[in-house]
C-alpha positions in Angstrom: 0.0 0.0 0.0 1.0 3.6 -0.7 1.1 5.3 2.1 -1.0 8.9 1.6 1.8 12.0 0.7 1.6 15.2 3.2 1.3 17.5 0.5 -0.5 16.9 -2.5 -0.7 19.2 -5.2 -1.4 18.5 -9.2 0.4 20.6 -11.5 -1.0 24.1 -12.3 0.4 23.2 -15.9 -1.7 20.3 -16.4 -3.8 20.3 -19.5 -6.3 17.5 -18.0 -9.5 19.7 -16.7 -11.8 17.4 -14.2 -14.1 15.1 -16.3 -16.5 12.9 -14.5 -16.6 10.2 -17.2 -13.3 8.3 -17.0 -10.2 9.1 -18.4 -6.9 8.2 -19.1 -3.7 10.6 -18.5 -0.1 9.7 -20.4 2.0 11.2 -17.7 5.6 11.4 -18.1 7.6 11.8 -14.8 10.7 13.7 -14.6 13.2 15.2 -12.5 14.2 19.0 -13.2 17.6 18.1 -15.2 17.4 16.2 -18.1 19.3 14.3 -20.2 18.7 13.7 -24.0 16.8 10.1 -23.8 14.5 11.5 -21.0 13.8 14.4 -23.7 13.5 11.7 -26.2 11.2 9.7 -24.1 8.9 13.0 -23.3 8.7 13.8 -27.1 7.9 10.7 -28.7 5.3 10.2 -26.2 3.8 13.7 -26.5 4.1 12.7 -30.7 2.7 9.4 -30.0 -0.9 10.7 -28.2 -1.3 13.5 -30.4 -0.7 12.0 -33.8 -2.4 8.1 -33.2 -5.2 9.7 -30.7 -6.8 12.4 -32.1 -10.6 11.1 -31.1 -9.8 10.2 -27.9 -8.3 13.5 -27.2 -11.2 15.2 -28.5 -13.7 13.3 -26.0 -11.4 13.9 -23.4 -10.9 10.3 -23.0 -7.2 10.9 -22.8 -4.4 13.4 -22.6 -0.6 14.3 -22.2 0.7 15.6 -19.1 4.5 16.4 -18.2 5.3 16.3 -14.2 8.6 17.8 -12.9 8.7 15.3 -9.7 11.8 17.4 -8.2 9.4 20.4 -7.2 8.4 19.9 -4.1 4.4 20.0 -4.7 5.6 17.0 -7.2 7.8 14.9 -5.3 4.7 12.6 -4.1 4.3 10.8 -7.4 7.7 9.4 -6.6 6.1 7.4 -4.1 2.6 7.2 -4.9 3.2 5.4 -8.6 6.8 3.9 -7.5 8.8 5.3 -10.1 12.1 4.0 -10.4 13.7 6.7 -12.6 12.1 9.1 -15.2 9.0 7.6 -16.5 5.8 7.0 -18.4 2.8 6.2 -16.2 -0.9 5.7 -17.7 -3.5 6.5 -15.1 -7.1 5.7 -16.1 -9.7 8.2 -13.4 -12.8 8.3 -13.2 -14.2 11.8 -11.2 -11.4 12.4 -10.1 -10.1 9.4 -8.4 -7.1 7.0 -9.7 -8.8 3.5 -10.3 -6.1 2.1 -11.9 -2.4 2.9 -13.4 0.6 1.3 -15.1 4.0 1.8 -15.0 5.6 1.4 -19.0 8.6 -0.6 -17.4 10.4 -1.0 -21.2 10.3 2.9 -22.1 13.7 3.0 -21.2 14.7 -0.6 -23.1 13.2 1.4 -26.7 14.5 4.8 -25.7 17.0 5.0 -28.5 14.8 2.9 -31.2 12.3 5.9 -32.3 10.1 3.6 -34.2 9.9 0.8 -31.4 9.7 3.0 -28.5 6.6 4.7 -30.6 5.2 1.4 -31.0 5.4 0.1 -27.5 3.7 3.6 -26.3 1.0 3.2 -28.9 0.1 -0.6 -28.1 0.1 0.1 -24.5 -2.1 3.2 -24.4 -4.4 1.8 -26.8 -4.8 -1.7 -24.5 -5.4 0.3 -21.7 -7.7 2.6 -23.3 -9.9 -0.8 -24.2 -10.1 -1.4 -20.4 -7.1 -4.2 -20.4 -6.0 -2.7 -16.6 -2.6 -1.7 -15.0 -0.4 -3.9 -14.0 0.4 -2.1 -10.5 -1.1 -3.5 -7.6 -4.5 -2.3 -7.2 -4.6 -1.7 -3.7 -1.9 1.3 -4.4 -3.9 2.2 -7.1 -6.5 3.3 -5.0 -4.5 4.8 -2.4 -3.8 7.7 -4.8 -6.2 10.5 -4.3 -7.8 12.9 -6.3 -5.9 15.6 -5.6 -3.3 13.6 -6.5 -3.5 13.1 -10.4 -1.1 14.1 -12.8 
C-alpha cells in the first residue's frame, strides 16, 4: 500500500480539466535536469498521443501531461506510482479518483529505437484505453487520491 503524501498538489500546468466520465492521462515523470533520452522519451510520447489519438483526445478520453517530480508539490508521485527513474505512467480516473495505473517498465529498453519506443507507447495506451487494466497493484492504485492526479 501507498502510504497517503503530506502534501499533494497537481500541476498548475496540467492540460487535464476534471471530467466525470473516466479518463486516461499519459504522464511522463521527470526530475528538473534532463538528459537527452529523458527528452527523447517526453517527445515521442507527446508525438505518439497527439498524432495516433486524435478522437480520444477530443472526447477527453485521454491526454498528455508532463510532471517535474523534483518540485516539491511533485515529489509525491515518486512514491505514490513507485517510479524508479524518469518515466511514463498511464493513469485511467474516473471523477477524479485514480482507479487504476501502469507503470511502461520498457520505455527505457526502446529509448534510442524511435520507431519501437513509438510502438510500444501506442500498443500500451491503446490496451489500456480498451479497459485491459494496469499492471500495479491495485490496492496502491486506489490509495492515490484525487488531488493527486497528474
Amino acid at each position: 500500500m501507498v502510504p497517503e503524501p503530506e502534501r499533494v498538489v497537481a500541476p498548475a500546468d496540467s492540460p487535464v480539466a476534471p471530467v466525470s466520465a473516466e479518463q486516461v492521462i499519459v504522464a511522463y515523470f521527470h526530475g528538473t535536469v534532463r538528459c537527452e533520452a529523458c527528452l527523447r522519451i517526453e517527445h515521442e510520447s507527446r508525438v505518439v498521443v497527439e498524432q495516433h489519438f486524435g478522437p480520444e483526445r477530443a472526447a477527453q478520453r485521454l491526454s498528455f501531461v508532463s510532471v517535474d517530480y523534483d518540485l516539491p508539490e511533485n515529489a509525491h508521485f515518486l512514491t505514490a506510482y513507485q517510479l524508479p527513474c524518469p518515466s511514463l505512467v498511464l493513469v485511467r480516473q474516473a471523477a477524479g479518483q485514480a482507479l487504476e495505473w501502469k507503470l511502461l517498465a520498457e520505455t527505457w529498453q526502446w529509448v534510442h529505437e524511435p520507431l519501437q519506443l513509438a510502438h510500444y507507447i501506442e500498443t500500451e495506451v491503446r490496451s489500456f484505453l480498451a479497459g485491459e487494466g494496469g499492471s500495479a497493484d491495485a490496492e496502491a492504485a486506489r490509495t492515490v487520491s484525487a488531488a493527486e492526479q497528474p
